[in-house]
N, CA, C and O atoms as CSV, one atom per row, in Angstrom:
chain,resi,resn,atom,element,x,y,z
A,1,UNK,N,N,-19.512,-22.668,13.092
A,1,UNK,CA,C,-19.338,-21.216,13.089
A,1,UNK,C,C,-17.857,-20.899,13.254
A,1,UNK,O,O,-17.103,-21.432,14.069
A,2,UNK,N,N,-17.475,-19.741,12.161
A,2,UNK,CA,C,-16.288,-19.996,12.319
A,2,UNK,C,C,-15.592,-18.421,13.801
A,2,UNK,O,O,-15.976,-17.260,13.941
A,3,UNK,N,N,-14.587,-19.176,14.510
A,3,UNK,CA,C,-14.435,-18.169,15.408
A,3,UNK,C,C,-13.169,-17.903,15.989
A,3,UNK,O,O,-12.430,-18.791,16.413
A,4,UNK,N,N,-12.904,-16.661,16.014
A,4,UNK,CA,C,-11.497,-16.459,16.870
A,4,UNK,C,C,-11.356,-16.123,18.358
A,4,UNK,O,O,-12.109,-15.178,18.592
A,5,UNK,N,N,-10.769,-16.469,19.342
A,5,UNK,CA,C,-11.137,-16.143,20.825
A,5,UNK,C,C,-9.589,-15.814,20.940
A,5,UNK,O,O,-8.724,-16.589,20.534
A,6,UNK,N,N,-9.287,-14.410,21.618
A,6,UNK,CA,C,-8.509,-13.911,21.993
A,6,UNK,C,C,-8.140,-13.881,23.578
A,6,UNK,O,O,-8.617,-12.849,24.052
A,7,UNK,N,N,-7.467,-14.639,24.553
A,7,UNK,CA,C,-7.196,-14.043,25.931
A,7,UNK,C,C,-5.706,-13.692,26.371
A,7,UNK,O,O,-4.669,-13.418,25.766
A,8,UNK,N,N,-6.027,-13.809,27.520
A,8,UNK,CA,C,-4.377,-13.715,28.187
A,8,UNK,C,C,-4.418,-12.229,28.810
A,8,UNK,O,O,-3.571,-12.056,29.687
A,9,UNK,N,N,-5.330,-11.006,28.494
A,9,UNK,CA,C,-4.968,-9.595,28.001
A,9,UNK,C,C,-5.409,-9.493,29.765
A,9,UNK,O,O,-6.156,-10.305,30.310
A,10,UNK,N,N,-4.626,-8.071,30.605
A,10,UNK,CA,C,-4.511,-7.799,32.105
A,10,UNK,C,C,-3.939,-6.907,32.340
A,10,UNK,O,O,-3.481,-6.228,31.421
A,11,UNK,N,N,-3.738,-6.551,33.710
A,11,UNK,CA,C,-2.937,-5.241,33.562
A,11,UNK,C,C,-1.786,-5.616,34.385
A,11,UNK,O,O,-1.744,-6.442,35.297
A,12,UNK,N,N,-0.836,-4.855,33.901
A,12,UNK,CA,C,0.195,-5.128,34.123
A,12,UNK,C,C,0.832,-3.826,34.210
A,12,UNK,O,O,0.482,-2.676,33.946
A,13,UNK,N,N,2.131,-4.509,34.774
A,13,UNK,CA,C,2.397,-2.887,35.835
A,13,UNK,C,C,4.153,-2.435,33.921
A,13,UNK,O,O,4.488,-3.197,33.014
A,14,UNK,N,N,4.525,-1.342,34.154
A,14,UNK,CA,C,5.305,-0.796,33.187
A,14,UNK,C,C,6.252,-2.246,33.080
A,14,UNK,O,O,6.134,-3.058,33.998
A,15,UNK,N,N,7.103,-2.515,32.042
A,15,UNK,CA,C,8.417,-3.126,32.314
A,15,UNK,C,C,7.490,-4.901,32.073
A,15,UNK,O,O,8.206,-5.575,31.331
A,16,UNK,N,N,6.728,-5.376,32.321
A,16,UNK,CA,C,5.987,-6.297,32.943
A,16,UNK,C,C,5.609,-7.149,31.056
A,16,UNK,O,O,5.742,-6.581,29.972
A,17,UNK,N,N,5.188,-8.449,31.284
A,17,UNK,CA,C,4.887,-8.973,30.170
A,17,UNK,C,C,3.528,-9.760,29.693
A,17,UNK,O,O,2.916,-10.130,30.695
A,18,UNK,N,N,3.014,-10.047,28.753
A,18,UNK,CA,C,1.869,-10.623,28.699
A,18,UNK,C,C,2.386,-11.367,27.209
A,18,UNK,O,O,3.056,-10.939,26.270
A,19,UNK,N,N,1.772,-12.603,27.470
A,19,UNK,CA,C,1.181,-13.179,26.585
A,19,UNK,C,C,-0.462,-13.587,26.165
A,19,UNK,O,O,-1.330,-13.842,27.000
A,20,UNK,N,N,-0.696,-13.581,24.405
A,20,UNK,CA,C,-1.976,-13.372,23.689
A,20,UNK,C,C,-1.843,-14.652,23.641
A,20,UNK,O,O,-0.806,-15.295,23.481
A,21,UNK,N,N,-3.328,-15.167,23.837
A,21,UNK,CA,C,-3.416,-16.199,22.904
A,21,UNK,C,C,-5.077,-15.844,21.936
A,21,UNK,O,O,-5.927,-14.969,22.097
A,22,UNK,N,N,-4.996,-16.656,21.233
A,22,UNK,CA,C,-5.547,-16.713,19.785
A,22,UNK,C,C,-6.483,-17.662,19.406
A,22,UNK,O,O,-5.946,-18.038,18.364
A,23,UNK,N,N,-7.542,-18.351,19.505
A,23,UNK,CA,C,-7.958,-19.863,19.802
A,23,UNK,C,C,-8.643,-19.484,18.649
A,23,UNK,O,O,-9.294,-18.440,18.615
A,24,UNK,N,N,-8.498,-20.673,17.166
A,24,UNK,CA,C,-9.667,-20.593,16.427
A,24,UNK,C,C,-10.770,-22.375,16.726
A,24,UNK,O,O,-10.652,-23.593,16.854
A,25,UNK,N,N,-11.666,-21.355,16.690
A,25,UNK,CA,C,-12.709,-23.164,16.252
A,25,UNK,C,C,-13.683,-22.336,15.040
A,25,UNK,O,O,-13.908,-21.213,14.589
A,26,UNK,N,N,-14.150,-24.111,14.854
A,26,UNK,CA,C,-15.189,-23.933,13.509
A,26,UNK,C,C,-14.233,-24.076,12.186
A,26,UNK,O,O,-14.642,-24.710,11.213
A,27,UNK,N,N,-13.285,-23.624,12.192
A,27,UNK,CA,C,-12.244,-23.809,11.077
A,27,UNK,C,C,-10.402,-24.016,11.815
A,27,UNK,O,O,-9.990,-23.586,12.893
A,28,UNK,N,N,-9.635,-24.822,10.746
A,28,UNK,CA,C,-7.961,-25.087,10.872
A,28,UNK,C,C,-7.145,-23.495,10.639
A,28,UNK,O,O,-7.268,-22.745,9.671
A,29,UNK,N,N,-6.597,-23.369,11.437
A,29,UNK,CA,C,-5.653,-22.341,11.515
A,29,UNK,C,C,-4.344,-22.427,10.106
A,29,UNK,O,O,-3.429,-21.629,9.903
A,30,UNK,N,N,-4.635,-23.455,9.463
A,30,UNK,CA,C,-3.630,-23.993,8.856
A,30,UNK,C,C,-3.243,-23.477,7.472
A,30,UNK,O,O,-2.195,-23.453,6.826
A,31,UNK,N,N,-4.536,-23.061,7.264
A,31,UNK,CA,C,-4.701,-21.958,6.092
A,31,UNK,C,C,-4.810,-20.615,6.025
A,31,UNK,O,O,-5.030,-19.910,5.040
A,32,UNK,N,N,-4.670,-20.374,6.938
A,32,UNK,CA,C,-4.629,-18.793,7.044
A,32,UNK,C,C,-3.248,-18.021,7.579
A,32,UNK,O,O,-2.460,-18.602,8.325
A,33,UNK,N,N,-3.137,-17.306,7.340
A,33,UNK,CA,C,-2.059,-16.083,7.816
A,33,UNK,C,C,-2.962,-15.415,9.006
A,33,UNK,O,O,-4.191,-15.379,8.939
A,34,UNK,N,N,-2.178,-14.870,10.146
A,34,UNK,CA,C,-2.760,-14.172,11.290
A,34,UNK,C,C,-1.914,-13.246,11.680
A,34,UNK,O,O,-0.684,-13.256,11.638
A,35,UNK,N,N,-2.836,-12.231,12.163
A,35,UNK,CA,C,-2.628,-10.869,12.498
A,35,UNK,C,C,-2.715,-10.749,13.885
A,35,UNK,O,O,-3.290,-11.617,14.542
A,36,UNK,N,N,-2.097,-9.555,14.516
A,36,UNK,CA,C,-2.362,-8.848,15.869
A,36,UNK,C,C,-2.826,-7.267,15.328
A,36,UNK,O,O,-2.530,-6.726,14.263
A,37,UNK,N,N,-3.657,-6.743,16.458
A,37,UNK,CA,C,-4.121,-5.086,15.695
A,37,UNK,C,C,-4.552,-5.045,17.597
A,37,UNK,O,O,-4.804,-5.838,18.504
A,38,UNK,N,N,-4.382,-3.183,17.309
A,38,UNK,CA,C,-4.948,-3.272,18.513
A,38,UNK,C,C,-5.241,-1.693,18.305
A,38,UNK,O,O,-4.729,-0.928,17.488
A,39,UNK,N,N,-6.476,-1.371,19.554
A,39,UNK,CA,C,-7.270,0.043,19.295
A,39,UNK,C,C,-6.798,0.482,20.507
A,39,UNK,O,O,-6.871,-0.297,21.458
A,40,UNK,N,N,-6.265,1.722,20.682
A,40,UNK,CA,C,-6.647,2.163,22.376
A,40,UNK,C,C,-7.205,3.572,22.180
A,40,UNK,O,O,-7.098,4.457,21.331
A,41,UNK,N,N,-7.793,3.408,23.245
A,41,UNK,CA,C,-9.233,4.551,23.468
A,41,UNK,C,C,-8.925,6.078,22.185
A,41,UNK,O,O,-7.771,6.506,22.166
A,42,UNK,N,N,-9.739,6.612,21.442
A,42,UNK,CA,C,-9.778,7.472,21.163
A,42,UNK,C,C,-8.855,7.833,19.942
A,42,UNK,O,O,-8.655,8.868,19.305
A,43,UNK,N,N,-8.218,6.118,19.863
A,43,UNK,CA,C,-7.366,6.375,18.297
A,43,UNK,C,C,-7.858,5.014,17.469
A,43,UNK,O,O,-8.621,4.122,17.840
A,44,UNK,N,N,-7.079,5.197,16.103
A,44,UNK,CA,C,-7.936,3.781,14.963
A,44,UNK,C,C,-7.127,2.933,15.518
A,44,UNK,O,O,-6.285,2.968,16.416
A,45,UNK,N,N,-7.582,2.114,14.756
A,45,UNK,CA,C,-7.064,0.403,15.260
A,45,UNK,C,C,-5.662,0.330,13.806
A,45,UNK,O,O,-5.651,0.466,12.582
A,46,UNK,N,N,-4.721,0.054,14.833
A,46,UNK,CA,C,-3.241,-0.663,14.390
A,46,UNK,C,C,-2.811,-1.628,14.349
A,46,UNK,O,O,-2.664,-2.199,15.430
A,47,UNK,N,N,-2.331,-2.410,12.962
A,47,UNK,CA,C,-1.709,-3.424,13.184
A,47,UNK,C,C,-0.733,-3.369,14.107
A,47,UNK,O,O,-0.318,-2.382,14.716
A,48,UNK,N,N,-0.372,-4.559,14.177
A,48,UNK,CA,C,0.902,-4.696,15.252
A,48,UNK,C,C,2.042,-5.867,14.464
A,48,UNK,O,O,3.196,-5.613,14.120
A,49,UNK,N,N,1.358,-7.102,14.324
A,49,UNK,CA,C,2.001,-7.974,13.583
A,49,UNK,C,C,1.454,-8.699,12.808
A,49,UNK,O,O,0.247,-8.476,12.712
A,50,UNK,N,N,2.078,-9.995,11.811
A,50,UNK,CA,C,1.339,-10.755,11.555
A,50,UNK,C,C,2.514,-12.201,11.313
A,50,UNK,O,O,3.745,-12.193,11.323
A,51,UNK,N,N,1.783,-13.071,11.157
A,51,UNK,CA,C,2.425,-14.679,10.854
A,51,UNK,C,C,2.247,-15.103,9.753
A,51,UNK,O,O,1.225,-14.637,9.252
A,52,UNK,N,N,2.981,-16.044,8.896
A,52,UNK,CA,C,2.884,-16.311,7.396
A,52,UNK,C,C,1.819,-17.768,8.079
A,52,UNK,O,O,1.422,-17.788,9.245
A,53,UNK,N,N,1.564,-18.717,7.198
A,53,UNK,CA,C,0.756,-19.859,7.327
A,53,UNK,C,C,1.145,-20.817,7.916
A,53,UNK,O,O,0.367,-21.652,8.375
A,54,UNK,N,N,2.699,-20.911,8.047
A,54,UNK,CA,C,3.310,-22.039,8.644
A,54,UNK,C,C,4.809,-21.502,9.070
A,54,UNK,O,O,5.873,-22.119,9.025
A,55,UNK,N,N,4.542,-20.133,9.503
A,55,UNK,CA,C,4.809,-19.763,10.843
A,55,UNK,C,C,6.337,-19.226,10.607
A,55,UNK,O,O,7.109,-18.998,11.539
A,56,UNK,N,N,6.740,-19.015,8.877
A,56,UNK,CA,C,8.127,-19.329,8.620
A,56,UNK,C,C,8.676,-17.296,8.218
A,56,UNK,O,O,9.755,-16.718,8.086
A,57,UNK,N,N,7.393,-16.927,8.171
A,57,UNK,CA,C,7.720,-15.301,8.011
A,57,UNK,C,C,7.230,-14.461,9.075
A,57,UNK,O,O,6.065,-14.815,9.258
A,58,UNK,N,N,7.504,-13.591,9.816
A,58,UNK,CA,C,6.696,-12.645,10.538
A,58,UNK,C,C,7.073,-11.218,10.181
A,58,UNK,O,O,8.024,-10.931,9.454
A,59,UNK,N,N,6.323,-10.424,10.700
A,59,UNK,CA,C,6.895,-9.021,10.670
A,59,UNK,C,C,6.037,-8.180,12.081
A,59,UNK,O,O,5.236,-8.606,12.913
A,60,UNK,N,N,6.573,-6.999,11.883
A,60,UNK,CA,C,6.381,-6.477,13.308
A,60,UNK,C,C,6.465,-5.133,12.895
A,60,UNK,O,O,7.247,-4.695,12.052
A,61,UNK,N,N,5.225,-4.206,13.830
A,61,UNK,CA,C,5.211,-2.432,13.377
A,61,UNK,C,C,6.684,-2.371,14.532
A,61,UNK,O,O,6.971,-3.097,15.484
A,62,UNK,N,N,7.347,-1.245,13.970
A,62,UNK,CA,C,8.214,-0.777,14.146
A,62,UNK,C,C,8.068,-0.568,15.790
A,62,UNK,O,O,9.039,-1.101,16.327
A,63,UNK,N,N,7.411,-0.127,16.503
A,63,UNK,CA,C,7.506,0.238,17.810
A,63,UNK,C,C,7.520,-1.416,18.325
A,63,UNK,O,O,8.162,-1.487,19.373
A,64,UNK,N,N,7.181,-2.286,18.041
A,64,UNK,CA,C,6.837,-3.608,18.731
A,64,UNK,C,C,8.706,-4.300,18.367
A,64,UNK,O,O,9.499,-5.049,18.937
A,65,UNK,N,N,8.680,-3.756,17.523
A,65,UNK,CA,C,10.388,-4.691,17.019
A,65,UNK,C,C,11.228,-4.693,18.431
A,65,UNK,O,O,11.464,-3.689,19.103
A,66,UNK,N,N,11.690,-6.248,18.784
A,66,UNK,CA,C,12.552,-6.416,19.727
A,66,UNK,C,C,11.823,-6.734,20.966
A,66,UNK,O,O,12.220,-7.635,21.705
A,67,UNK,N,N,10.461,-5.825,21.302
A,67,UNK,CA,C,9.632,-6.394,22.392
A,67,UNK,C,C,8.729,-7.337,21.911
A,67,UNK,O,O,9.068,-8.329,22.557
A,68,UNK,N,N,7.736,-7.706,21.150
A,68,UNK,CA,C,6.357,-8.729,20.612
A,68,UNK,C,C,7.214,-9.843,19.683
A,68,UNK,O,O,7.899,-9.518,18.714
A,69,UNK,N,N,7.099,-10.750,20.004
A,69,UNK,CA,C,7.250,-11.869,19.407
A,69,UNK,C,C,5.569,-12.751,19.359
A,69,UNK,O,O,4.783,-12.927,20.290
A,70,UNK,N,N,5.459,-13.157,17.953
A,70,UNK,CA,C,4.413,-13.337,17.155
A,70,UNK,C,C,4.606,-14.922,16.610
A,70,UNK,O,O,5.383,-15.217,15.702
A,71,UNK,N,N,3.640,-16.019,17.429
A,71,UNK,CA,C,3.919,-17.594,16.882
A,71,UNK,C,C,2.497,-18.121,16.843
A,71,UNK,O,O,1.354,-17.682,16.968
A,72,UNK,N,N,3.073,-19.198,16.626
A,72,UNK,CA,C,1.857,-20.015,16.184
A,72,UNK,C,C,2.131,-21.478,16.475
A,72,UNK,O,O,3.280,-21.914,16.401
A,73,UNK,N,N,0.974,-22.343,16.846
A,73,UNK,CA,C,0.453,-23.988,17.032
A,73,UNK,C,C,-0.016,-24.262,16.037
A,73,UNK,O,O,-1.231,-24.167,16.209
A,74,UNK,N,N,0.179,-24.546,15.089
A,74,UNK,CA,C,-1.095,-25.354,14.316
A,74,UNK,C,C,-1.660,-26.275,14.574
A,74,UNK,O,O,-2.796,-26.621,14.250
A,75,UNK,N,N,-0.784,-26.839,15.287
A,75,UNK,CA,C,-1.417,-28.404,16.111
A,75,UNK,C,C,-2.723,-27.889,17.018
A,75,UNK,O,O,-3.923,-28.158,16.979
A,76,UNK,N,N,-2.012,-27.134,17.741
A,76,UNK,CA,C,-3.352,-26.296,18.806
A,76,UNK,C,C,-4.008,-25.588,18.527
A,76,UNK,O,O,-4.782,-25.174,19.389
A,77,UNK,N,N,-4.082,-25.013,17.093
A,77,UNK,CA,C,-5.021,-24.190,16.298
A,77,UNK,C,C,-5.049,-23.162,17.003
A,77,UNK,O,O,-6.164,-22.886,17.447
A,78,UNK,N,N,-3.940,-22.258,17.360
A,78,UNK,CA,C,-3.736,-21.487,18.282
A,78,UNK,C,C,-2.563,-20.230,17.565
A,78,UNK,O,O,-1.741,-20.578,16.716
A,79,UNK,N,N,-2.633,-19.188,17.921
A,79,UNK,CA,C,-1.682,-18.076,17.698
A,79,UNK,C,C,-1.401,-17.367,18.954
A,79,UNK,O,O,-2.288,-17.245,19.800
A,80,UNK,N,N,-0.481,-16.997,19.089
A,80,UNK,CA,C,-0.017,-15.955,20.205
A,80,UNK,C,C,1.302,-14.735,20.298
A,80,UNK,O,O,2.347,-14.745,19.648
A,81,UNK,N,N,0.957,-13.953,21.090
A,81,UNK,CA,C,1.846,-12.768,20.579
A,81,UNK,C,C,1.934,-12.805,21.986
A,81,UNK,O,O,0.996,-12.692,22.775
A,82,UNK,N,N,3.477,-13.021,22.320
A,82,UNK,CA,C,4.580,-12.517,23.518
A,82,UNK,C,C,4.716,-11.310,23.419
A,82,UNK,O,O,4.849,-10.827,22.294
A,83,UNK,N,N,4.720,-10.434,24.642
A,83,UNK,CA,C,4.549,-8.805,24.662
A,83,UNK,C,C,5.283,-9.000,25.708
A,83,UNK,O,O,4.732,-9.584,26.641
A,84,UNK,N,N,6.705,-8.587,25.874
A,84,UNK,CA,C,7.759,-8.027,26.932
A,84,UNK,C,C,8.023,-6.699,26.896
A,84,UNK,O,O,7.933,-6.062,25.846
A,85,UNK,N,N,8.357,-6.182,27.989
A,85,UNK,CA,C,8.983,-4.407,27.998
A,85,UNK,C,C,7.658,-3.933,27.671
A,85,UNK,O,O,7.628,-3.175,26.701
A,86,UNK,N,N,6.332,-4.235,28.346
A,86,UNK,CA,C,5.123,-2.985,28.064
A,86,UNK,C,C,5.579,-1.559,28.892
A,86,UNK,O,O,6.259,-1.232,29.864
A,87,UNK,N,N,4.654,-0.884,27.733
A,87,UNK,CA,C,5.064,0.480,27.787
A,87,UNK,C,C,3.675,0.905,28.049
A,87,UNK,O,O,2.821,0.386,27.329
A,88,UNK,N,N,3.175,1.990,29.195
A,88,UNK,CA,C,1.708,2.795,29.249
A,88,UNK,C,C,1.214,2.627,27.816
A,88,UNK,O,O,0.183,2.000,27.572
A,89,UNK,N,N,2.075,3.279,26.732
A,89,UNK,CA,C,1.325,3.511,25.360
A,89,UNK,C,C,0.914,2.254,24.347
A,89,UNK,O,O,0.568,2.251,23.166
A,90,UNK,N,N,1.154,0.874,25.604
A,90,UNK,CA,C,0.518,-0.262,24.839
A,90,UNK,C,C,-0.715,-0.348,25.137
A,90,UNK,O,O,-1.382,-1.164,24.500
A,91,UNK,N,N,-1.245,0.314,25.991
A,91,UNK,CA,C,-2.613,0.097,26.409
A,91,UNK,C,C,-3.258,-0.186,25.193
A,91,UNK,O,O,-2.633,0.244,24.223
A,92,UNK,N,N,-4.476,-0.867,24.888
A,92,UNK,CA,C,-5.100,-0.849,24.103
A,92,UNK,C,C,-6.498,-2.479,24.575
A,92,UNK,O,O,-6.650,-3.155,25.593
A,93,UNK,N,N,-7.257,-2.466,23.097
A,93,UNK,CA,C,-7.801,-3.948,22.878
A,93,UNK,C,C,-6.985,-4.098,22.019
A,93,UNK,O,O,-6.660,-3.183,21.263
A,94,UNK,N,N,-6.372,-5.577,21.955
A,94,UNK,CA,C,-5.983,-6.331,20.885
A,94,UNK,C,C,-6.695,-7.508,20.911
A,94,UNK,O,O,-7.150,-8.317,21.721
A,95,UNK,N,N,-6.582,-7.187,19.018
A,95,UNK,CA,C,-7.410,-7.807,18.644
A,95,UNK,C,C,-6.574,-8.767,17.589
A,95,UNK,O,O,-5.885,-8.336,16.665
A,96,UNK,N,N,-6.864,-10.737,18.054
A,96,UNK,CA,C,-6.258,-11.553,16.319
A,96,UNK,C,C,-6.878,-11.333,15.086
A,96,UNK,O,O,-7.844,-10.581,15.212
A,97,UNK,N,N,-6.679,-11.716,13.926
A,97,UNK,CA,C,-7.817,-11.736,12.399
A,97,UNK,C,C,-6.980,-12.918,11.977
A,97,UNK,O,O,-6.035,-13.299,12.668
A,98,UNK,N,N,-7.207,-13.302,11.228
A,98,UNK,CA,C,-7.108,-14.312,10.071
A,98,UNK,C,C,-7.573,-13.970,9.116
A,98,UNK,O,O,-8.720,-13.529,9.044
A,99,UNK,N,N,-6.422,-14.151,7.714
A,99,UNK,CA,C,-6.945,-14.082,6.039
A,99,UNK,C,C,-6.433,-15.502,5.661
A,99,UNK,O,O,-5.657,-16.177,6.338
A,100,UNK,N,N,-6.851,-15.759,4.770
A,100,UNK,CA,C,-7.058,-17.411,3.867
A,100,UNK,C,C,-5.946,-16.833,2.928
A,100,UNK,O,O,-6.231,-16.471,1.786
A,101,UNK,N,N,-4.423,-16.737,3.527
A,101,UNK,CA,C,-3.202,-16.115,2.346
A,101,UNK,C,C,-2.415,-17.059,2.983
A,101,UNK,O,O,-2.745,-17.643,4.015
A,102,UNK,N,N,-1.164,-17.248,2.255
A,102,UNK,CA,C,0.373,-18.033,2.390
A,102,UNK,C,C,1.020,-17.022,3.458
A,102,UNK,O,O,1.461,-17.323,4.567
A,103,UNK,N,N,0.965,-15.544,2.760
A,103,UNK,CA,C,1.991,-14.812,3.309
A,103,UNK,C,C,1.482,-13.970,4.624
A,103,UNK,O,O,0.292,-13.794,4.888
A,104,UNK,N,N,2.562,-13.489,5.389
A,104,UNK,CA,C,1.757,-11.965,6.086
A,104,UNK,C,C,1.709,-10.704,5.318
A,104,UNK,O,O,2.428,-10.183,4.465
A,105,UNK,N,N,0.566,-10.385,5.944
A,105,UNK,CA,C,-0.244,-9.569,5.191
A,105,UNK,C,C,-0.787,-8.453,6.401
A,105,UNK,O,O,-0.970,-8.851,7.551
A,106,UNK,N,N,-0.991,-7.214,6.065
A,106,UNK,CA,C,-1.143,-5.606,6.915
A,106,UNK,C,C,-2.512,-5.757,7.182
A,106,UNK,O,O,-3.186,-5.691,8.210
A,107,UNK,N,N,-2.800,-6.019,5.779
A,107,UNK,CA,C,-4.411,-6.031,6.040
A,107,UNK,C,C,-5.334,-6.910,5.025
A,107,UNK,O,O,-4.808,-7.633,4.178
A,108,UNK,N,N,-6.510,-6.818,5.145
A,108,UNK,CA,C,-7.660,-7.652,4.302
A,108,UNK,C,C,-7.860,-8.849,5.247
A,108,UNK,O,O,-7.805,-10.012,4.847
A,109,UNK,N,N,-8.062,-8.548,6.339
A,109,UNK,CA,C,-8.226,-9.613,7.103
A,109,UNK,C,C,-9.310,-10.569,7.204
A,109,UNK,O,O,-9.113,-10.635,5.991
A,110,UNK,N,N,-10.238,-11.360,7.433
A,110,UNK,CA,C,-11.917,-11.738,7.045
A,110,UNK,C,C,-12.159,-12.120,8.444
A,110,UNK,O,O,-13.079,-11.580,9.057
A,111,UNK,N,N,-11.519,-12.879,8.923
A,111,UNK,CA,C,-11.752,-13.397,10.096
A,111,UNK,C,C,-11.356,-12.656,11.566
A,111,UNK,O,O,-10.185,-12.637,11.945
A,112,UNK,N,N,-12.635,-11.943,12.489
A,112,UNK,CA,C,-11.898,-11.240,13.871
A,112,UNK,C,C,-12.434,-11.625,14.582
A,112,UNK,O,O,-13.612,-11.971,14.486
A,113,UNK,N,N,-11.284,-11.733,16.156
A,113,UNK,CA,C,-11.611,-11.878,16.914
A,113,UNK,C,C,-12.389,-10.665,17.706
A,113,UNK,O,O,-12.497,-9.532,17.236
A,114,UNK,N,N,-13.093,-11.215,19.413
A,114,UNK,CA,C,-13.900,-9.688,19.981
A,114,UNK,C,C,-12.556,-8.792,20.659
A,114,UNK,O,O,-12.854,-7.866,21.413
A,115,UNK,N,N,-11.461,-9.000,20.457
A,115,UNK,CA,C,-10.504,-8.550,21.380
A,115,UNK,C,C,-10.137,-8.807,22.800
A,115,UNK,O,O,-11.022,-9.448,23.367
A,116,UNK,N,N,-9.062,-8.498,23.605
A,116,UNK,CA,C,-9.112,-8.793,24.898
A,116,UNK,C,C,-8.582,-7.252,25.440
A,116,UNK,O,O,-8.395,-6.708,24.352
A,117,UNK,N,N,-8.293,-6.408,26.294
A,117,UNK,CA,C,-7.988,-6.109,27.063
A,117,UNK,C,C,-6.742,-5.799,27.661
A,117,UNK,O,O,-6.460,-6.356,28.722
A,118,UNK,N,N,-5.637,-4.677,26.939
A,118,UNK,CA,C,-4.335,-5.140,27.917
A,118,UNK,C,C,-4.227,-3.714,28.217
A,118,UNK,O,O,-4.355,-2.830,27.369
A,119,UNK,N,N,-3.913,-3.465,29.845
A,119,UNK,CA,C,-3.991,-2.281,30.294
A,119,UNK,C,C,-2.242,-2.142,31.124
A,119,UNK,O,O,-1.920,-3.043,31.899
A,120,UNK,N,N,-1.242,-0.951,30.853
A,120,UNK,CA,C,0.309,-1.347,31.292
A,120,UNK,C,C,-0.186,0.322,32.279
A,120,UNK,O,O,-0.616,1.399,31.864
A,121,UNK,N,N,0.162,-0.212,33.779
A,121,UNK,CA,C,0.067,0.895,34.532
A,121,UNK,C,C,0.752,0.574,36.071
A,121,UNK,O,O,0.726,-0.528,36.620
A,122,UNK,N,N,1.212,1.499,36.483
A,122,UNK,CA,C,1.641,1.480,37.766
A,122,UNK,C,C,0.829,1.552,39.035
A,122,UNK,O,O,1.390,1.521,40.130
C-alpha cells in the first residue's frame, strides 16, 4: 500500500522552528517530485513548496522564501521541510503529496499524506 506519513508538526511559540518530516512506504521516493501544502482552519489548502526528484530544483510560495527550506533522503525515503521564523499565520495542517514527475510541480499531485498539525502561538 502505497503511503505518505507526515510528522514533526507542534506548537510552537512565534519566532520558534519546526521541522516536517515526510516518510513514504509501499513505494521509492525516487521517482517522484514532492510537495508541502497546508490548510488552516476556514481557508483552501496552499501549496507551500515542492522538490524536483533528485532534490536539484526547489521552489517556495513567496511568503515561505528565506524561512522553509524544502529537502530530501532518498536513501531514507524521506522528505522534509525546515520551517524557521514561524509566524501565528503559519498555523495550519500540512500536508506532503508526491507526483511520478522529474520536475517541481504546484500541483497534480496523486500521492497524500493525512497531514500533521503545526500550531505558532504564544
Amino acid at each position: 500500500q502505497l503511503q505518505l506519513v507526515e510528522s514533526g508538526g507542534g506548537l510552537v511559540q512565534p519566532g520558534g522552528s519546526l521541522r516536517l518530516s515526510c516518510a513514504a512506504s509501499g513505494f521509492t521516493l525516487d521517482y517522484f517530485a514532492i510537495g508541502w501544502f497546508r490548510q488552516a482552519p476556514g481557508k483552501e489548502r496552499e501549496w507551500v513548496s515542492c522538490i524536483s526528484r533528485h532534490g536539484g530544483s526547489t521552489k517556495y510560495a513567496d511568503s515561505m522564501k528565506g524561512r522553509f527550506t524544502i529537502s530530501r533522503d532518498n536513501a531514507q525515503n524521506t522528505a522534509y521541510l525546515q520551517m524557521n521564523s514561524l509566524k501565528p499565520e503559519d498555523t495550519a495542517i500540512y500536508f506532503c503529496a508526491a507526483t511520478r514527475t522529474l520536475m517541481c510541480v504546484r500541483s497534480g499531485y496523486e500521492y497524500w499524506g493525512q497531514g500533521t498539525q503545526v500550531t505558532v502561538s504564544s
